[in-house]
C-alpha positions in Angstrom: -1.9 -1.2 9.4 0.0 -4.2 8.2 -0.8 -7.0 5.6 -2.4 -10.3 6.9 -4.0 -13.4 5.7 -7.4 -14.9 6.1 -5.9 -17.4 8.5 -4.6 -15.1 10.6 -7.6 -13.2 10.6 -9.6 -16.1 11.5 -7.1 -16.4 14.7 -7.2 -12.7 15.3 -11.1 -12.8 15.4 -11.1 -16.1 17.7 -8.6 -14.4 20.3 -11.0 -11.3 20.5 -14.2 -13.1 21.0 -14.7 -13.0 24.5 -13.9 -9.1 25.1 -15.9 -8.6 21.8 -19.1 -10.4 23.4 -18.0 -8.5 26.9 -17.9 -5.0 25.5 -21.2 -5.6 23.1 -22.9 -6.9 26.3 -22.2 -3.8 28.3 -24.8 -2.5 25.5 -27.1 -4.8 25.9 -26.3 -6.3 22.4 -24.6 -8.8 20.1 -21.3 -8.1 18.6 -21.9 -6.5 15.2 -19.7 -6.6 11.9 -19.9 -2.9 10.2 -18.6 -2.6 6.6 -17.6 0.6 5.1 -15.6 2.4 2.4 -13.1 5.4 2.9 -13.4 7.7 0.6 -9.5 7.9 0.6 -7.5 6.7 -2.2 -6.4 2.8 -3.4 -3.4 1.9 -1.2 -4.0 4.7 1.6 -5.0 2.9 5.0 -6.4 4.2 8.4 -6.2 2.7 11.7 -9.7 3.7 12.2 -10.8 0.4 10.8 -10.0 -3.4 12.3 -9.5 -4.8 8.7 -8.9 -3.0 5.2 -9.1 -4.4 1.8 -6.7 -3.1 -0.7 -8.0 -2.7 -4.6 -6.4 -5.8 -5.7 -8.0 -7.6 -2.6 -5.1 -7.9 -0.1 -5.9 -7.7 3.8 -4.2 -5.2 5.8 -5.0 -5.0 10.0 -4.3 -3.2 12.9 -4.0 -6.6 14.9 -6.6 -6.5 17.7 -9.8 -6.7 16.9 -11.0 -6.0 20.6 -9.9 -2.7 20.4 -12.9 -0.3 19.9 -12.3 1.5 16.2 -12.2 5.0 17.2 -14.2 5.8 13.9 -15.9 2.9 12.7 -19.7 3.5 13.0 -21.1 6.4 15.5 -21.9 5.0 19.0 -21.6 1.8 17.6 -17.7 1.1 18.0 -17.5 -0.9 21.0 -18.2 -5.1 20.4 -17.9 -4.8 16.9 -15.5 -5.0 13.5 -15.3 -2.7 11.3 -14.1 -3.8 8.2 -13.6 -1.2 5.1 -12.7 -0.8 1.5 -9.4 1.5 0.4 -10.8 3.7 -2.4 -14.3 5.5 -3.3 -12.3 8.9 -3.6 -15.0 11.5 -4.3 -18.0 8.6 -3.6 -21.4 10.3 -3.2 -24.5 8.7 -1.6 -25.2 8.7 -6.0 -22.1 7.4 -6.9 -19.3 5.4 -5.7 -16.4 7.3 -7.1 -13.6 7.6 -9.1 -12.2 4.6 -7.6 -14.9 2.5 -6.8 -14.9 -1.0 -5.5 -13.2 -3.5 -7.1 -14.5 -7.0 -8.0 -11.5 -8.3 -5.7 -12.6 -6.1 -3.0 -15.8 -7.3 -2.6 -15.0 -11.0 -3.4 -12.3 -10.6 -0.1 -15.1 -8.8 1.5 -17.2 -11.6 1.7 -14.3 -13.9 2.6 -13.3 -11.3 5.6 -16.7 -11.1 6.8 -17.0 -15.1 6.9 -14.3 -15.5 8.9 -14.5 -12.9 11.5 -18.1 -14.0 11.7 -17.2 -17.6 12.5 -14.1 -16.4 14.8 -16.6 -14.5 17.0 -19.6 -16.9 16.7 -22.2 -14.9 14.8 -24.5 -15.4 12.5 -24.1 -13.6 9.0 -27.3 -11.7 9.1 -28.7 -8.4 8.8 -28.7 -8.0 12.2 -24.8 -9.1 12.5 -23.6 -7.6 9.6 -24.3 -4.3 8.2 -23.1 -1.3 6.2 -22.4 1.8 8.1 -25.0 3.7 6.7 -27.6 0.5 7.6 -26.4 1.0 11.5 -26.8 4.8 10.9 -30.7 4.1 10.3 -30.8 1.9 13.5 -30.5 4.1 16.0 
């Protein structure tokens, strides 16, 4: 992982596009954009997500966002993002931890998922963009 911006992200998303809608299509779908928390720590990052937003809302990526995530959302990986909060250390289905989301993280959230939506052409939707636990129930 590495800090980015919003711009490059926006570039990042645009560059993956085509292999995004290529690998989604070998399923017979759309690309998707799966959100998450990691139940790690504030300031701890996996590569298993595209994009992750720090507590005080800065952007850290692994750079290709045409890369399958290798643990995004199960069977759901390839052609799609999977975006992800740091944080939610000891989050229950109940409760989201002892270091839950912050209002930074989800006001970047929404700015993250904007732009990746626009960079690969889909519509922010329900059936674009969706938690992990939403895609779980849509098997």
């Amino acid at each position: 992982m590495r800090p980015t911006t919003l711009d490059e992200l926006a570039e990042l998303a645009s560059a993956a596009r085509e292999s995004v809608w290529e690998q989604a299509g070998q399923y017979n779908r759309e690309p998707k954009i799966y959100l998450h928390w990691m139940g790690g720590h504030y300031g701890q990052f996996s590569d298993h997500y595209h994009i992750m937003i720090d507590n005080d809302g800065s952007l850290y990526t692994t750079g290709d966002l045409s890369v399958p995530s290798p643990e995004g959302t199960y069977h759901r990986n390839t052609g799609s993002v999977c975006i992800s909060f740091t944080g939610c250390w000891d989050a229950t289905t109940e409760n989201m931890g002892s270091e839950p989301p912050t209002d930074a993280q989800i006001e970047a959230m929404a700015q993250v998922i904007d732009v990746v939506a626009e960079g690969l052409w889909l519509t922010i939707d329900r059936d674009h963009v969706m938690t992990h636990g939403e895609a779980a129930d849509n098997i």
